[in-house]
Structures are given as structure tokens and as C-alpha cells.
C-alpha positions as MATLAB code, in Angstrom:
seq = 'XXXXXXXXXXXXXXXXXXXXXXXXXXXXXXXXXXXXXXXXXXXXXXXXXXXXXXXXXXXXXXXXXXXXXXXXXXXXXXXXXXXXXXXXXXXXXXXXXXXXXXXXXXXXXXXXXXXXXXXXXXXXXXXXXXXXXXXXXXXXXXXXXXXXXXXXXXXXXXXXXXXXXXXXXXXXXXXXXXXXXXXXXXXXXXXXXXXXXXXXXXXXXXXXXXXXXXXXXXXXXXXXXXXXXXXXXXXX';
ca = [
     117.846  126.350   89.623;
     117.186  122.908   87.813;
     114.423  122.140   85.917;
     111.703  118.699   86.647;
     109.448  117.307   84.952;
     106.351  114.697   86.315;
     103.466  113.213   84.379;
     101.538  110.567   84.907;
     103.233  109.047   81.839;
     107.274  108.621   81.659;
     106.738  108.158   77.896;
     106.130  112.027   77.546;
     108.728  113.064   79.500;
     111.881  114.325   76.982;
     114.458  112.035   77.117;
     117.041  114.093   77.778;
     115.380  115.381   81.522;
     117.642  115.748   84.388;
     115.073  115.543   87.091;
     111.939  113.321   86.681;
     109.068  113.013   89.080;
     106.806  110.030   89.213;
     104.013  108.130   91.230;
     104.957  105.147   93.113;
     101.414  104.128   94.349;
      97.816  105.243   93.419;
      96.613  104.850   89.303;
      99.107  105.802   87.439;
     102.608  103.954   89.607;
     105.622  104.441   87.030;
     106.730  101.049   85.866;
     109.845   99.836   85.802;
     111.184  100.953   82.826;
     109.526  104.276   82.694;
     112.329  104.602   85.565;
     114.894  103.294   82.651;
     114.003  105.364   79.802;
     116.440  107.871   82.576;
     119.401  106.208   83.572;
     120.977  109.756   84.129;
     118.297  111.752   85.828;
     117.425  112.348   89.397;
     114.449  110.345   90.217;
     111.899  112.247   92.731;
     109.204  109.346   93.807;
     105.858  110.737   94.388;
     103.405  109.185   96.870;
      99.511  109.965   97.490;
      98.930  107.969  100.205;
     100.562  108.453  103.450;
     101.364  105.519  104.218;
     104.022  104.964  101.183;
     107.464  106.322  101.449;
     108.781  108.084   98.835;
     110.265  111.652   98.222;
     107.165  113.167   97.785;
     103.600  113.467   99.240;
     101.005  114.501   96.819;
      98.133  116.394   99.000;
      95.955  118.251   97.060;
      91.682  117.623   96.467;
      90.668  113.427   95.779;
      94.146  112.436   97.262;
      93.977  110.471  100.573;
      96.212  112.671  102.821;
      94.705  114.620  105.328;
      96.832  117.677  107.043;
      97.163  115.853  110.181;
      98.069  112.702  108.049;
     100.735  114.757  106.183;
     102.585  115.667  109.199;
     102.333  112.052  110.385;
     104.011  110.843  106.983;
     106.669  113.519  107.168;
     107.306  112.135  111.095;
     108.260  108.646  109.372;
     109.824  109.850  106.429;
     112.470  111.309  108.891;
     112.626  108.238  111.165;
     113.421  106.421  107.995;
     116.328  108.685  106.992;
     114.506  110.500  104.095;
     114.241  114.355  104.065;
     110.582  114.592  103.339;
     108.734  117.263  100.844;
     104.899  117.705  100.681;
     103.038  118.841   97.367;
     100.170  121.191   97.324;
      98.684  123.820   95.472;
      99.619  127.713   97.064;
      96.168  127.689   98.135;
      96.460  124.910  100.439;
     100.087  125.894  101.530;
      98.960  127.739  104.531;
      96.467  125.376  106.414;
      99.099  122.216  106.006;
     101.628  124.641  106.892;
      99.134  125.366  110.244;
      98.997  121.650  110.746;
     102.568  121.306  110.806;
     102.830  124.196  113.288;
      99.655  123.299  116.047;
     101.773  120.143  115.905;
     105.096  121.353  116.558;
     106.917  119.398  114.138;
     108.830  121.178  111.744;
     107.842  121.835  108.318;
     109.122  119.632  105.622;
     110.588  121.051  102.415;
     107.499  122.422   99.801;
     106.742  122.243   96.329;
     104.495  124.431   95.247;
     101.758  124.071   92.178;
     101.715  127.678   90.999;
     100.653  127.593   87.130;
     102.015  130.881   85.778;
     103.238  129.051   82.730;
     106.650  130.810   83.863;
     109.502  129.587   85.455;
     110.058  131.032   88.746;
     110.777  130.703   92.726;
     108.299  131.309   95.807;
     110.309  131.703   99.168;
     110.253  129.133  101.648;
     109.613  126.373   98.879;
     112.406  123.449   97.633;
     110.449  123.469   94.191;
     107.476  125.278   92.324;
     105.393  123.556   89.800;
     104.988  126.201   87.298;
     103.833  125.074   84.149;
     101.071  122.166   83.579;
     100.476  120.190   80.152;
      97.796  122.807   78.984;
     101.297  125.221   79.043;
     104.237  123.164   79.120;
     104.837  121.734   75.582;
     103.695  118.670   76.247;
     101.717  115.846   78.540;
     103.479  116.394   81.663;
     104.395  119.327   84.298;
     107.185  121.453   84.628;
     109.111  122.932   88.166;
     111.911  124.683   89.327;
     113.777  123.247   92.420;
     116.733  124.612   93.916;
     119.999  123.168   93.416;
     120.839  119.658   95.179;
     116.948  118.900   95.533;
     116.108  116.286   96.932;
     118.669  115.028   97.558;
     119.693  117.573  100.567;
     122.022  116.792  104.017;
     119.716  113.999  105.764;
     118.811  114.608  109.363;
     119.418  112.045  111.952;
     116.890  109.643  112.164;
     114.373  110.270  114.922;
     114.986  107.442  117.637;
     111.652  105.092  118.121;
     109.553  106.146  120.647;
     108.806  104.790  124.097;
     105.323  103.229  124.738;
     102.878  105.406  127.513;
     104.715  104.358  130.971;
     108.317  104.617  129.739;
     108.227  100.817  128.180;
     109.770  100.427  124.798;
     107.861   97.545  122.961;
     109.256   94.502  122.825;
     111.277   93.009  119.658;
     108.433   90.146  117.858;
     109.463   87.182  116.081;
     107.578   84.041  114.506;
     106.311   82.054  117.230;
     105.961   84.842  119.769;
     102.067   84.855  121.940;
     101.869   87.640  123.702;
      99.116   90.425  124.114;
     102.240   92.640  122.482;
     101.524   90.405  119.387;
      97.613   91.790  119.487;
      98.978   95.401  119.665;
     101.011   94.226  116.756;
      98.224   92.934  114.919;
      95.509   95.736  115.504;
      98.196   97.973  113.924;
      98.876   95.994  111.196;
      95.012   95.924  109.805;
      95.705  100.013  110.228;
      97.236   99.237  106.744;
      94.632   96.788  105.759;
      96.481   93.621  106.384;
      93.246   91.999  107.605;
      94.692   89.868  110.840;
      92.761   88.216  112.984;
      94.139   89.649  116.173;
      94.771   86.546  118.277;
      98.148   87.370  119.714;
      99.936   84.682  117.724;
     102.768   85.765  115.500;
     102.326   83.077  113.140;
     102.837   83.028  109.315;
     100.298   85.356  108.567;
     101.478   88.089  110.985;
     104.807   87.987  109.902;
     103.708   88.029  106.083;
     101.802   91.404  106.935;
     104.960   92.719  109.049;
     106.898   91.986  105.941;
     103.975   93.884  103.722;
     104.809   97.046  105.870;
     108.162   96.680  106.036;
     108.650   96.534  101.728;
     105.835   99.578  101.922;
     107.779  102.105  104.070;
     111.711  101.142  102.713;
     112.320   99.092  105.946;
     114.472   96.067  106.261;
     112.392   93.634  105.096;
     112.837   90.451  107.674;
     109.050   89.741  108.966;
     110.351   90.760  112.795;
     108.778   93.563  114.283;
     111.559   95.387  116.101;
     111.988   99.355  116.738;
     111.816  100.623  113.622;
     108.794   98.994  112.176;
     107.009   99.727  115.924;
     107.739  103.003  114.853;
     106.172  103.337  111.774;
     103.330  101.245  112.749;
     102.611  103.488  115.693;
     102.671  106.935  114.101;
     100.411  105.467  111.437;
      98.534  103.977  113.749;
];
């Protein structure tokens, strides 16, 4: 077993760390050089809202993920490549575990907040959050994780998924007018791009296609092909 820390500030966090844990979105986003003060640690990203892509998805009370929005996010997460975990107090474990199931998509790895201000392991779980700062030592958290977390085998990506009627949508570039462009559009403001859905991929549809693209680790070239159809229409 290996031992992580996460706070809210990389400052706390002992230098010396071999796994840190941080927020890439949300209030308190890790800049920069919090990243640097560990140039030899793994770095676990932590996301709240599911629509970022990152290691981690923080669900617990006053975060924006629902259950059936965690089970979307871990869809993507494996389209894009990434072996997804979810965060969540034991209490919660079992109706996100529920969701996962009445959904039939498989469960994603777990890390578990379980504050016994001891290390130890809970089956089923990739890492257990044992220790908070009111036990810990200092101002951040302390886990377990099993050896090689997270960065585990990655399963093949999940191929994009035919529109109803068999039809996969088409490949958009600048220029295109098409009502495949308005479909493109209405998704888009899904993640608060704010398009006016005309059906014209001019510069401001490709600027929010490149918005989503930087968001959820895609190629970032302002064409909406496969992939970002993908995460656009799980999200959306």
C-alpha cells in the first residue's frame, strides 16, 4: 500500500509525498506550481464537476455530481482512455454503486472517505481516505491506495456511438450549415457555451468546440469529429 495526500492547499502537503491529490476545477484548482513543489510524485487530479476530466470525481454533499451524472462522467472518462475513480464518503458508496448497476455500466475504481484516523483497506476500493486534517498532522487528508494506483492497465477506449437510426454524425468543420451544426450547437450550451443555435459553424462555434475539447483532454482542433460527438452526447 502507498500512502496520498490531498488538500485544498499544495503548500501543506510534505514535500517529500509520493502521491498527491489535487482539484483541477471548482474553488480551490491547484496552480501550477503547487503541481511543481512535486516533481517526483504521482499526481491524482481531482474533479467536482462532471463535466471535467481528471482522475478523480469528487461526489459527496454541495458538489455538482449527481449519481446518474457520475456514471455518465465515468462513460467518458473511458472513451477518453482514462481509467476512472469516483470519491464518496462509505455512506454514499452504496446508492452510486446502485446507479452504476440499474445502468449496467461497470463500476469504476472507489476511494473511500472513511475517517478512522487509521490507515487501513475496505474491499472493493482502489483507495480509502482515512485520516482528515482534524487527525492527520496537518491541513490536508491522508489515504491508502493499492499499489500502481491510478495509474492501472487502461481499457480500450469505448468506440463513439451511433446516432438513433444507425447514422453516425457527421465530421463539422468551420464553414459547415447544416441542421447537424444546430445539434452541435444545442449541445455545446449543455456546457454553457451560450451559442446561438443557427446551424452555422462559424467562429464562435468552433471557439466553444475548442472550449470542450481543452475541458475533457481532447485534441484540441475546433472540428467536431467522433470523439468530441461523443463526449458532447453523453453529457448531453
Amino acid at each position: 500500500m502507498a500512502t496520498m495526500y490531498d488538500s485544498t492547499d499544495p503548500g501543506s502537503i510534505p514535500l517529500n509525498a509520493e502521491i498527491v491529490a489535487g482539484y483541477v476545477d471548482g474553488a480551490f484548482v491547484w496552480p501550477a506550481t503547487g503541481w511543481a513543489r512535486f516533481p517526483t510524485a504521482t499526481h491524482v487530479t481531482i474533479a467536482i464537476e462532471p463535466s471535467t476530466a481528471a482522475d478523480v470525481l469528487d461526489v459527496e454533499t454541495g458538489n455538482p455530481a449527481t449519481p446518474a451524472g457520475t456514471v455518465s462522467w465515468v462513460t467518458v472518462m473511458r472513451s477518453l482512455g482514462r481509467t476512472p475513480t469516483v470519491y464518496c464518503n462509505r455512506s454514499t458508496w452504496p446508492t452510486l454503486q446502485a446507479a452504476f448497476a440499474t445502468s449496467k455500466v461497470a463500476e469504476p475504481g472507489w476511494w473511500i472517505a472513511e475517517w478512522t484516523g487509521h490507515p487501513h483497506t475496505i474491499a472493493g476500493t482502489v483507495a480509502v481516505q482515512y485520516a482528515n486534517p482534524d487527525t492527520s498532522g496537518g491541513h490536508y487528508d491522508l489515504s491508502t491506495t493499492v499499489v500502481g494506483w491510478p495509474s492501472a492497465p487502461v481499457p480500450t477506449p469505448t468506440p463513439p456511438q451511433p446516432v438513433p437510426g444507425g447514422f453516425m454524425p457527421p465530421t463539422l468543420t468551420p464553414g459547415t450549415m447544416s441542421g447537424a451544426v444546430k445539434n452541435c450547437q444545442r449541445l455545446c450550451n449543455v456546457h454553457a457555451q451560450g451559442l446561438a443555435v443557427d446551424g452555422v459553424y462559424g467562429p464562435a462555434t468552433e471557439q466553444a468546440i475548442r472550449n470542450v475539447q481543452h475541458l475533457m483532454s481532447l485534441t484540441v482542433d475546433g472540428i467536431c469529429g467522433p470523439a468530441t460527438w461523443t463526449v458532447l452526447d453523453t453529457f448531453g
